[in-house]
N, C-alpha and C positions, 0 to 999 in steps of 0.2 A: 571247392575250397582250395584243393591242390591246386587245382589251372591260375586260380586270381593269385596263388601265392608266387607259381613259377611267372604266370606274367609279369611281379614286381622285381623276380632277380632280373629277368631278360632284358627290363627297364634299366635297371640302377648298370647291370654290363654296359648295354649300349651306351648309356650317358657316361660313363665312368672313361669307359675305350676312345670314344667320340675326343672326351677333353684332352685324354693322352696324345690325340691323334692333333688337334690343335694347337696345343702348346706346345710341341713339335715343329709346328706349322711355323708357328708364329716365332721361334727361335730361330731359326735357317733360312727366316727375313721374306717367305714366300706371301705370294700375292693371295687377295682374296679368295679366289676361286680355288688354288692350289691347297691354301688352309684349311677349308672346307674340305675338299676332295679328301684330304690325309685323314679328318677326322671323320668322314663317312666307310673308307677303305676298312682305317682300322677298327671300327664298330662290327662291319658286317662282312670282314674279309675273311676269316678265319672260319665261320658257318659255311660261305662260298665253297670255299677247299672241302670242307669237310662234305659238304651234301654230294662232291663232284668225285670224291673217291666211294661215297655209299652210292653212286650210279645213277643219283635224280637226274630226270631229263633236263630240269630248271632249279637252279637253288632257291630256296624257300623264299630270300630276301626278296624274289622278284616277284612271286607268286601274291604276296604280302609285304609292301611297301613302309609298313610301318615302320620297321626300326632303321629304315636309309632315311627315313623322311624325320624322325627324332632325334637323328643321328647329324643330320643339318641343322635344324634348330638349335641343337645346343651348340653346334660348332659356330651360327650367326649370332646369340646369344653373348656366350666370348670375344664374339670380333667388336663389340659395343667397347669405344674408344676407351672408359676409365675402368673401368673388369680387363681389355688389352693391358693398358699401361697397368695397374698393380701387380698383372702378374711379368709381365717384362724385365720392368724395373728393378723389382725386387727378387733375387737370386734365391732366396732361402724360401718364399711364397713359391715361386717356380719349382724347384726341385722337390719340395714337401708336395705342391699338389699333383707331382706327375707320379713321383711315389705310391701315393694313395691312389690315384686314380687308373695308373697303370697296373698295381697289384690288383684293385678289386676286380677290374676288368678281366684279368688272367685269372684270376679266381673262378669268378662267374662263370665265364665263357668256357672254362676247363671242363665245369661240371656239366654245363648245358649240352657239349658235346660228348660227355659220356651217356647223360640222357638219350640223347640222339641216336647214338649207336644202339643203345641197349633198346630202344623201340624199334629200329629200324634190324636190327639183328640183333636178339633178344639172347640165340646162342652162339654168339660169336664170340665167347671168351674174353679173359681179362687182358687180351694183348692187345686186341682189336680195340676195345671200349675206351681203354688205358688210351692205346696210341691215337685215336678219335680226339679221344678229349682232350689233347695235349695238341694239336693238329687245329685245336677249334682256339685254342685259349693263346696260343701264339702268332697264330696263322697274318691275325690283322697286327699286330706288333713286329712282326719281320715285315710285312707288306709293306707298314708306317718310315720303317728303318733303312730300308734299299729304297721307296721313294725320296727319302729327306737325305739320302747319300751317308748313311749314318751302320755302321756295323749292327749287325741287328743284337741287343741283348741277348739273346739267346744263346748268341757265340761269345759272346764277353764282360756279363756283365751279374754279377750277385744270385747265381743258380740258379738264374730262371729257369730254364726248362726243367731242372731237377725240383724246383716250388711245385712246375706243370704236372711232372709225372707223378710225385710224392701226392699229392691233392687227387688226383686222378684216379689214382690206385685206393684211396682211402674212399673215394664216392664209389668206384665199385665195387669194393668187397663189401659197403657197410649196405647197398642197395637192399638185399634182397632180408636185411638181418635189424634194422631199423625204420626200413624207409624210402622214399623217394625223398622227400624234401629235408628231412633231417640228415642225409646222407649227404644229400649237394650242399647242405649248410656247412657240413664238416669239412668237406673237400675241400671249398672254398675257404672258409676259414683257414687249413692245415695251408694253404698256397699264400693268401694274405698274410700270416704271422710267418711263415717263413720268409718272404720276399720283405718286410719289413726288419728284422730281425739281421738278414744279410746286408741289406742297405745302413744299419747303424754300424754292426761287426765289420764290415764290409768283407764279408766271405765272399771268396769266390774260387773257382777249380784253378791247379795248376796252369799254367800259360804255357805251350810246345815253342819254346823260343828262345833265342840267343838275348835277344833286345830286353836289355830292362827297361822301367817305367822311362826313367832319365836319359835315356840315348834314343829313346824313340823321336819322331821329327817332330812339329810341332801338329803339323795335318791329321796326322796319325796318333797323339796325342788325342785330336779335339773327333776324330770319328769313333775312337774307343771308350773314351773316358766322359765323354758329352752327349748330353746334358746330365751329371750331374745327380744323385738323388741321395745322396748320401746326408745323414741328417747328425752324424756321430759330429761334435767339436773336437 
C-alpha cells in the first residue's frame, strides 16, 4: 500500500517539475527539443545529484527509465499547439500554473529525497537527510534556471530554499513519530503552502545590494524577476 502510494507522489513531482521545466521552455522562445530537454532535466535532475553525492555507481533514473520517459510525455503533451498558445498568451494562466506546479514539484521531490537518504543512510542524522532533500527538491529547478539563462530561484526569489529546508526538516523529524507517508505529506505540504503564501505576500530575504528594484537594467530586471508567479493584485 505504502509503495502504490509513494509511486503516485513520485508521479504527480515528476509531472508537476516536467511542466515547470516546459513552460520555462516555452517562455525563453526555445526550440522543440531544447523545451523538452528543460522539462525532462528538471523532473529527474535533482534525484541525479542526489543519488551522486549518496555514491551510486548509476543514478536510479537510468537504471529505471520511467520518470525521463513521463517526464517527456508531458513536456510533448504541452507542446500540442492550443494547450502552447493558452498558456503563452495568457500571463496570469502562465504564472499561476508554474506557481503550482513548480511548488508541488519542490514539495514532492524535497520529501522523496529525504526518503532517499534515510534508506540509504538510515543513521545519518537530521543534516544529512535535511540537506538530501533540499538537494533533491531544487536540484532540477537551478538546473532548469542556468539552462534557460534565468537566476536560479533559489538565489532570488519567494524563500525557496527556506520552503525546501522548512519541509524537509518537518519530514524528518515527523519520520519516525507518524510515519512514512504521512510524514512526506506534511513536508510537502509545509513547502507548498509556504511557497504559495510567499508568492501572494511576495516575501522574500533581504537582497546584499546597493541596486534597488528601479535602477536595475532592464536584462537584469527580466533574469531576477521573470517569469513572474506572483498571483497577489
Amino acid at each position: 500500500m505504502h509503495n502504490s502510494i509513494f509511486t503516485l507522489i513520485e508521479i504527480l513531482g515528476t509531472i508537476s517539475f516536467s511542466i515547470s521545466g516546459v513552460i520555462t521552455g516555452m517562455k525563453r522562445n526555445l526550440d522543440i527539443f531544447g523545451t523538452v530537454f528543460l522539462g525532462i532535466i528538471t523532473a529527474v535532475g535533482g534525484g541525479v545529484i542526489r543519488d551522486i553525492i549518496l555514491n551510486q555507481d548509476i543514478p536510479a533514473v537510468f537504471h529505471d527509465p520511467t520518470h525521463a520517459t513521463l517526464a517527456t510525455v508531458v513536456a510533448l503533451i504541452f507542446l500540442i499547439p492550443p494547450i502552447r498558445k493558452n498558456i503563452t498568451r495568457k500571463k496570469r494562466i502562465y504564472e499561476l500554473t508554474l506557481l503550482i506546479m513548480d511548488s508541488l514539484g519542490l514539495g514532492i521531490f524535497t520529501v522523496v529525497g529525504v526518503r532517499a537518504s534515510l534508506i540509504a543512510v538510515p543513521d545519518g542524522g537530521i543534516l544529512l537527510h535535511t540537506f538530501l532533500g533540499v538537494i533533491t527538491g531544487v536540484g532540477g529547478g537551478v538546473l532548469r534556471d542556468v539552462l534557460s539563462k534565468n537566476l536560479p530561484y533559489i538565489f532570488t526569489k519567494h524563500i525557496y530554499a527556506l520552503a525546501s529546508i522548512a519541509g524537509a526538516l518537518v519530514c524528518t523529524l515527523l519520520w519516525n513519530i507518524i510515519g512514512t507517508i504521512p510524514a512526506m505529506l506534511c513536508g510537502a505540504g509545509v513547502i507548498f503552502i509556504l511557497r504559495c503564501l510567499a508568492a501572494y505576500f511576495q516575501w522574500n530575504l533581504p537582497r546584499i545590494s546597493d541596486n534597488e528594484p528601479d535602477k536595475l537594467t532592464e536584462e537584469q530586471k527580466k533574469s531576477v524577476y521573470e517569469p513572474s508567479i506572483t498571483t497577489r493584485k
